[in-house]
C-alpha positions, 0 to 999 in steps of 0.5 A: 427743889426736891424733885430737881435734886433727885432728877440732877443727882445722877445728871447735870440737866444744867449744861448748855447741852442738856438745857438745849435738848430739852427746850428742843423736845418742847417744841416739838408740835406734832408726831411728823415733827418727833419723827424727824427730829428723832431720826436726825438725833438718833441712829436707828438702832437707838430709836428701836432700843428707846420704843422697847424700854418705852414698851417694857414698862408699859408691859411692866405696868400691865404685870407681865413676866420678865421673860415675856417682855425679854422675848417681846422687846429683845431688852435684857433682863436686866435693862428690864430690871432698871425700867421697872425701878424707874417705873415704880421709883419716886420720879415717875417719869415712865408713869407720866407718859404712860398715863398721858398715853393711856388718856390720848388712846382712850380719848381717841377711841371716844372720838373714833366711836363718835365719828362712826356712829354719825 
């Protein structure tokens, strides 16, 4: 109940809308499947903007510099700086998907190693 509460303190995950967002984003099977809906859902520019802040904390959690990651993304210093506070903040968001990223990436390099060694 705690985490919905910190998650809703900011957000009504509860409208019909947002309820219908997400139950569309779980049943997305595969990446053709993301690529489509997110294209048909966003502009181009708001995917580009979504893949940086997604890379940003990604080089956030690698330790680089803010002025690295600006130069890298084109994000400002100060979306960067809210990208680290959700990074490291309580709900963890950004840390679950690049953990679950992380594991994939390395679970696919065992699987790639195993295919070329056979």
């Amino acid at each position: 109940m705690k985490l919905v509460q910190q998650i809703g303190s900011d957000m009504d995950w509860n409208t019909k809308e947002n309820r219908q967002l997400i139950a569309g984003i779980l049943e997305l099977k595969n990446a053709n499947e993301a690529k489509r809906f997110l294209r048909d859902l966003m502009t181009p520019a708001e995917i580009k903007e979504f893949a940086n802040r997604l890379e940003a904390a990604s080089l956030l959690s690698s330790d680089m510099q803010y002025n690295y990651i600006t130069e890298t993304t084109g994000l400002s210093s100060a979306t960067i700086a809210r990208i680290a506070k959700w990074l490291y903040g309580s709900l963890g968001g950004y840390r679950l998907i690049l953990n679950r990223l992380s594991n994939h990436h390395h679970n696919s390099s065992k699987l790639r190693k195993g295919l070329s060694l056979s």
